[in-house]
C-alpha positions, 0 to 999 in steps of 0.5 A, a space after each residue: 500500500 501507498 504511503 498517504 501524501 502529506 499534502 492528503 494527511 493535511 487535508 484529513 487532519 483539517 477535516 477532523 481537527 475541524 470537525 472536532 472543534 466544532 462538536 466539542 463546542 455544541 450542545 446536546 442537541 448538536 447546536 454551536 455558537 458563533 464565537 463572533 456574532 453568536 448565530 447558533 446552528 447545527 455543528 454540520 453548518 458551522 465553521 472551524 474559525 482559525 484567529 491565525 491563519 491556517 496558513 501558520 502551522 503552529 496554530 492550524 491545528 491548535 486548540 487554543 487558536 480555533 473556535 466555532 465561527 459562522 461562514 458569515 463571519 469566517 468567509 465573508 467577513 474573513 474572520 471578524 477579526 474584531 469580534 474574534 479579539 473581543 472574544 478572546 479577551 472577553 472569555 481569557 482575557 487580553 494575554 490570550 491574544 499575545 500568546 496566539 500572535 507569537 504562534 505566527 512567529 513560531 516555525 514548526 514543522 510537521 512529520 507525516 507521522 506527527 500529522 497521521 498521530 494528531 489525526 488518530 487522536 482528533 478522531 478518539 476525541 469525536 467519538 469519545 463526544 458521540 
């Protein structure tokens, strides 16, 4: 068998860390919150909002930095960036956002085996949510 492409473990870790971000921050009744504006539906019509961009391996994956977002305010508002900030200062306060701005600055760099890892872990993470 084929070893998977880091560029497809990439995309698979996305989805799962996303997915994970989304149900872990929803309700019984699988409802999550706009971190941004508050719009509540269903985890399945929600968006995994990065405050750094994905684009920054050191917080494309990291808990701290992701939050539910509405595609509203993550695709046509490209983040809310605003709002995300009075978000995190609000709920952890203004330390929060320093700690996530100095991930920009951070270089990592990931293993197909460190990425095939976080996947396996993301993925009992959401089963141990159903």
């Amino acid at each position: 068998m084929k070893a998977k492409s880091y560029a497809s473990l990439k995309r698979k870790l996305d989805s799962v860390f996303s997915e994970w971000t989304r149900r872990s921050c929803s309700n019984s009744r699988g409802l999550a919150a706009c971190v941004t504006c508050g719009k509540v539906r269903l985890w399945k019509h929600q968006q995994c909002g990065h405050f750094i961009p994905r684009l920054y391996l050191a917080g494309r994956w990291n808990p701290d930095n992701c939050f539910v977002q509405c595609p509203l305010c993550n695709v046509f508002k490209h983040g809310n960036y605003p709002e995300f900030s009075a978000y995190l200062i609000r709920t952890f306060g203004a330390e929060k956002i320093d700690a996530l701005l100095a991930l920009k600055r951070e270089t990592v760099k990931f293993t197909r085996a460190d990425l095939q890892a976080k996947i396996d872990f993301y993925k009992a993470q959401i089963e141990a949510l159903k």
